[in-house]
Legacy VTK file of the C-alpha trace (Angstrom):
# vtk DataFile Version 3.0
C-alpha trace
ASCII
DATASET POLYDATA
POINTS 276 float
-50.769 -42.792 14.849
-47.262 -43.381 16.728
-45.292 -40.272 17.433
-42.065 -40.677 15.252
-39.092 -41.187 17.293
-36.707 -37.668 16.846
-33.238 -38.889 14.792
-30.375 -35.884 15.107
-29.415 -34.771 11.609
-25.778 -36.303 11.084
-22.802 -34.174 11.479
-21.613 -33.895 7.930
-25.312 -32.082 7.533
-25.957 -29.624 9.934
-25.112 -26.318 8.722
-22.562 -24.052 11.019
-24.632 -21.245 10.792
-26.978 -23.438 13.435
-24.822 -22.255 16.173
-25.541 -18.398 15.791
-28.641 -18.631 17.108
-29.443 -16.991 20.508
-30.126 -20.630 22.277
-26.493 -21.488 21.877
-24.839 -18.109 23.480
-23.998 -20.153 26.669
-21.790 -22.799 25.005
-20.084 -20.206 22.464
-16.945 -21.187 24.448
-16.847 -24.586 22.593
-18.304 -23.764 18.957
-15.074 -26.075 17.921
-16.609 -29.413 19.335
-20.183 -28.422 17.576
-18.865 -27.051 14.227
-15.574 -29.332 13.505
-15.319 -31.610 10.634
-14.978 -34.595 13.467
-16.822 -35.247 16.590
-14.784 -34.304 20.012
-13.490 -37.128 21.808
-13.978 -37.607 25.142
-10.399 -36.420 26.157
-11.044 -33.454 24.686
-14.540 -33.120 26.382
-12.426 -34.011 30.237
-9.472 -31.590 29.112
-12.193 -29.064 28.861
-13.604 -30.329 31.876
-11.059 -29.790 33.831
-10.499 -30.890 37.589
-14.230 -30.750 38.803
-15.260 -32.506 41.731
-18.965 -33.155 42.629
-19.735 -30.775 45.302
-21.867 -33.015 47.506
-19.476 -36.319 47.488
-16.253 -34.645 46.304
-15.550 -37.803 43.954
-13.669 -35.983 40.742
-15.935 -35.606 37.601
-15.173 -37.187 34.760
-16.967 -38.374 31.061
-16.425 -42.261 30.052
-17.623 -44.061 27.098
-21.325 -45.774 28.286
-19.724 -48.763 27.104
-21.056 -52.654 28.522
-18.049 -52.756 30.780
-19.694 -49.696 32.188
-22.701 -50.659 32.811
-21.798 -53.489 34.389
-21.924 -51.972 37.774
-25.489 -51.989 37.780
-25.539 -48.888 39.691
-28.216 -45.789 38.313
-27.228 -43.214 36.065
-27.664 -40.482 38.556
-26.306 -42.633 41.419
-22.674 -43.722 39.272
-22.185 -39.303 39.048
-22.839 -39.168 42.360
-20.647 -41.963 44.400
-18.282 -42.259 41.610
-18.193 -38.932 39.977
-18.997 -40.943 35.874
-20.609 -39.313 33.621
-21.630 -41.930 31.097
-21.351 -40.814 27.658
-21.793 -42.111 24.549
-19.518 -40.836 21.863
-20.467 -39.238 18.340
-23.933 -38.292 18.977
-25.484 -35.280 19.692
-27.362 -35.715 22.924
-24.789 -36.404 24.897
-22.498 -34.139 23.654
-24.794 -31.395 24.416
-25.350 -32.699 28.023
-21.659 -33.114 27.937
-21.195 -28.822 27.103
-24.200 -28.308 29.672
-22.024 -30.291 32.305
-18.820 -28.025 31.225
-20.657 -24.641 31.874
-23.064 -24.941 34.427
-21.681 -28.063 36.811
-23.235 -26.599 39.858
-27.044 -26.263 38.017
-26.054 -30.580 36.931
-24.950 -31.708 40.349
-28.071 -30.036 41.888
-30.166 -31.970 39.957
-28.158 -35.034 40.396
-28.572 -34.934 44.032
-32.204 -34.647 43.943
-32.873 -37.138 41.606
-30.693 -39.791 43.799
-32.234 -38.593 47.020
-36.137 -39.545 45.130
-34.556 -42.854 44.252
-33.281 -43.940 47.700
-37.318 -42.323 48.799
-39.612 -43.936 46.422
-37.193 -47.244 45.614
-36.114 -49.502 42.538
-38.527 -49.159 39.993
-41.091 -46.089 40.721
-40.792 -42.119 39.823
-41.510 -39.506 42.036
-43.173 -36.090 40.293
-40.126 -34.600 41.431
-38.081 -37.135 39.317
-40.282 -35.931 36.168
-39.968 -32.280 36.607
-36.105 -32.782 37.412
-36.077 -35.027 34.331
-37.967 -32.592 32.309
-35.790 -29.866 33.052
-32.388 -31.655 32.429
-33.475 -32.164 28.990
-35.763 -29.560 28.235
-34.890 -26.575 30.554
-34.495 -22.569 30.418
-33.547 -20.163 32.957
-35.390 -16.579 32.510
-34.481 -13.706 33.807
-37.100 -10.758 34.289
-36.368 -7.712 35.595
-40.227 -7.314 36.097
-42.387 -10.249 37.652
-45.470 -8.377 36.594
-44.875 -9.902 33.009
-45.753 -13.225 34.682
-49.466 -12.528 34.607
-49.890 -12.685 30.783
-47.381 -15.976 30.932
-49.650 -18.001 33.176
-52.641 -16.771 30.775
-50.852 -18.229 27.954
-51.570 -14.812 26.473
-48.521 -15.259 24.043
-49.285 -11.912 22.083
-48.821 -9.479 25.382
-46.161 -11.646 26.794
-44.121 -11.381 23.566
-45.107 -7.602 23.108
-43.408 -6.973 26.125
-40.717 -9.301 26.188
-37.689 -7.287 24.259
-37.893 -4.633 27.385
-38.595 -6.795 30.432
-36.245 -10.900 29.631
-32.711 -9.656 30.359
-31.475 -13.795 30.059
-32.074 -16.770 28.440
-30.077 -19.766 29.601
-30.810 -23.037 27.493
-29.840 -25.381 29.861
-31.575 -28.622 28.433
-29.600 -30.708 26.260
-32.265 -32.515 24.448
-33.561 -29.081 23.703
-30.091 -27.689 22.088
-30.040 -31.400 20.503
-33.563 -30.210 18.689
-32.338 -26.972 17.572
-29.518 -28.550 15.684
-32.369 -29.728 13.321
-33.918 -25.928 13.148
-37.189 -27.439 14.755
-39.717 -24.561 15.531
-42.340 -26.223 17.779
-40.130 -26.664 20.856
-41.599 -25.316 23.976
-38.720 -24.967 27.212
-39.744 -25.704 31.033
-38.467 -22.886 32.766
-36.968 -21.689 35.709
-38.158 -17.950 36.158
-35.451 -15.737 37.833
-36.695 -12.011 38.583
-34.145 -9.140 39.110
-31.641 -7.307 37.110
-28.592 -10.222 37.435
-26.199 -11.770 35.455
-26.480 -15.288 33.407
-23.733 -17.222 36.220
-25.840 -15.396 39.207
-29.074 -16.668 37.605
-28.156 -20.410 37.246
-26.448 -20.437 40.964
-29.540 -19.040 42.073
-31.271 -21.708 39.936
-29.101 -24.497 41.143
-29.756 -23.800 44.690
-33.203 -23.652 44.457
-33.370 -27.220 42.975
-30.628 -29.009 45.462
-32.684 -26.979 48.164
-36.186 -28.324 46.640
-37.688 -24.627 46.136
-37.549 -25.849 42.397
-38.940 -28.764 40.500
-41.075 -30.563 42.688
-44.148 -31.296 40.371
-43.662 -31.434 36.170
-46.937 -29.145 36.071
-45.100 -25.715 37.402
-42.319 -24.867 35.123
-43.763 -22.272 33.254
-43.647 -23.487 29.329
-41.566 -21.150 26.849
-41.766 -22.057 23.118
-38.792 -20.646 22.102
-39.813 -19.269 18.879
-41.594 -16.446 20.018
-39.234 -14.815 21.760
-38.420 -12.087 19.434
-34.634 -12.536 17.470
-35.239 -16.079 17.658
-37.613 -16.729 15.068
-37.439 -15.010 11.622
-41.118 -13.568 11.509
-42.203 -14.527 14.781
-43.609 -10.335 15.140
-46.072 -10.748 12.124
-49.588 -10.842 13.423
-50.551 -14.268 12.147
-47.431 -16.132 13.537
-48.578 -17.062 16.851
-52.107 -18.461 15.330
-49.827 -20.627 12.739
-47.607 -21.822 15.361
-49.064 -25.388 17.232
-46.931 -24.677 19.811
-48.911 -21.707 21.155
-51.078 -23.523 23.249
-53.602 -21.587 24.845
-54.298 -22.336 28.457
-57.553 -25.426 27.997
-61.342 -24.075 28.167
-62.600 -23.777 31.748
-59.466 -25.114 33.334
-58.068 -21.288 34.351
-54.516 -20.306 35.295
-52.955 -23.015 36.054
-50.546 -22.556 39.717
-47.111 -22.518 38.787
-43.666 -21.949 40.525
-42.942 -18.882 42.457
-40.505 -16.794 40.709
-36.894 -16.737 42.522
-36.387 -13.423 43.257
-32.626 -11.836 43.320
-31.779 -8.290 44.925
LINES 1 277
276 0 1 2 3 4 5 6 7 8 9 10 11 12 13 14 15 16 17 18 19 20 21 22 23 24 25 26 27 28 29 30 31 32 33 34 35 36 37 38 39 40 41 42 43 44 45 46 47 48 49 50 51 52 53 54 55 56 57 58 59 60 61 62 63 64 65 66 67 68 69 70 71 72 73 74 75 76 77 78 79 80 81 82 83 84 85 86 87 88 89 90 91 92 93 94 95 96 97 98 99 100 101 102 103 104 105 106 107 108 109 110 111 112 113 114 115 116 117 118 119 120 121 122 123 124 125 126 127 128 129 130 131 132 133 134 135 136 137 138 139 140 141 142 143 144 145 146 147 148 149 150 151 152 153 154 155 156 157 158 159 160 161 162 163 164 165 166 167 168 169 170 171 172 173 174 175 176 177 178 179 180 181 182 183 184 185 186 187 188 189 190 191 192 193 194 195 196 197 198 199 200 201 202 203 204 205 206 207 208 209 210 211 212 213 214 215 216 217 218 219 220 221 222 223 224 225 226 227 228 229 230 231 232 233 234 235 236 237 238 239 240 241 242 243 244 245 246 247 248 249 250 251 252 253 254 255 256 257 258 259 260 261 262 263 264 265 266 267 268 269 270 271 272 273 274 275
């Protein structure tokens, strides 16, 4: 049977109350442009902006409509950011106003990846994907950043032993930065099986510290090289995010509590960045 394709709920329909949730915290600066009766425009999305350069070419950052005129260029999505500083962005629609919000708050964590992703294109050439290009890909639309004070809580993780992980979770995750915008773009719906890639931070440090640390791990290349080592989060466990999610029988009813598969063992996934 074909996977049905995901359709955002329309504007008029989402409920405000969405935006409380614990997923959103980061972009609680710009409820407005989520919760207002009409969608931002993209003048209001480059006011907010403000004047951001891209700090590997320097060429000024700014959102345009992805319009045919656009397009026209025929240069890559990742390569127009880069030499030209455009952000192509299509208005009234969910996904790209989230990537738009994720650009806003964190532009050092999007450039990062932007300059990987172009430096894999000009590697492998026109028409082929490196696994670095997935895992970058995967991240920008379905990435966390988690902060642990203690690594040790990694070893249940990697087990896929949800129930300890979770058990311990409320004392040990100081952060939880939803950077991915396809992810937020879900959670406007309320969906419950969505499962983050994540960028594991370990010390006691602050969200902005964590995603610099973040970003310079993945313009540096410590981060995201294969799709198979982000560590996978689904994001209704953690506890406060999920009414319910501490009853016994939760994790069993929830698909997206995958346990690690039979015979394959733990899995080798990223090193944790570590912050002092």
């Amino acid at each position: 049977m074909a996977r049905r394709r995901f359709v955002a709920p329309a504007r008029e329909a989402v409920d405000r109350a969405v935006f409380a949730h614990p997923a959103f915290a980061s972009y609680a600066a710009h409820f407005d442009l989520l919760t207002d009766a009409s969608w931002p425009t993209l003048d209001t999305l480059n006011a907010r902006f403000g004047d951001r350069t891209h700090p590997t070419s320097g060429a000024p950052l700014r959102f345009m409509p992805q319009s045919q005129q656009l397009l026209a260029d025929g240069l890559h999505y990742e390569r127009r950011i880069l030499e030209r500083g455009v952000i192509a962005t299509r208005e009234r629609n969910w996904h790209d106003l989230f990537n738009a919000l994720v650009w806003i708050e964190h532009p050092a964590l999007k450039a990062a990846m932007n300059v990987r992703q172009v430096a894999d294109i000009d590697r492998a050439g026109p028409g082929r994907r490196t696994r670095a290009q997935y895992a970058l890909t995967q991240f920008d639309e379905a990435g966390a950043i988690v902060v642990l004070r203690d690594a040790a809580l990694l070893e249940a993780w990697d087990r896929h032993d949800w129930r300890s992980l979770f058990a311990a979770w409320r004392a040990q995750a100081t952060h939880v930065v939803v950077v991915g915008h396809a992810l937020l773009e879900h959670l406007v719906a309320q969906r419950q099986d969505l499962v983050a890639k994540t960028i594991v931070i370990t010390g006691s440090v602050d969200v902005r510290s964590a995603v610099r640390c973040a970003a310079s791990a993945i313009e540096g290349g410590e981060a995201l090289d294969d799709p198979q080592r982000p560590r996978p989060l689904p994001l209704c466990g953690i506890p406060g995010w999920h009414e319910g999610n501490e009853a016994p029988e939760f994790i069993a009813a929830s698909p997206c509590f995958a346990p690690t598969r039979s015979g394959a063992g733990v899995r080798p996934r990223g090193e944790p960045l570590a912050v002092d």
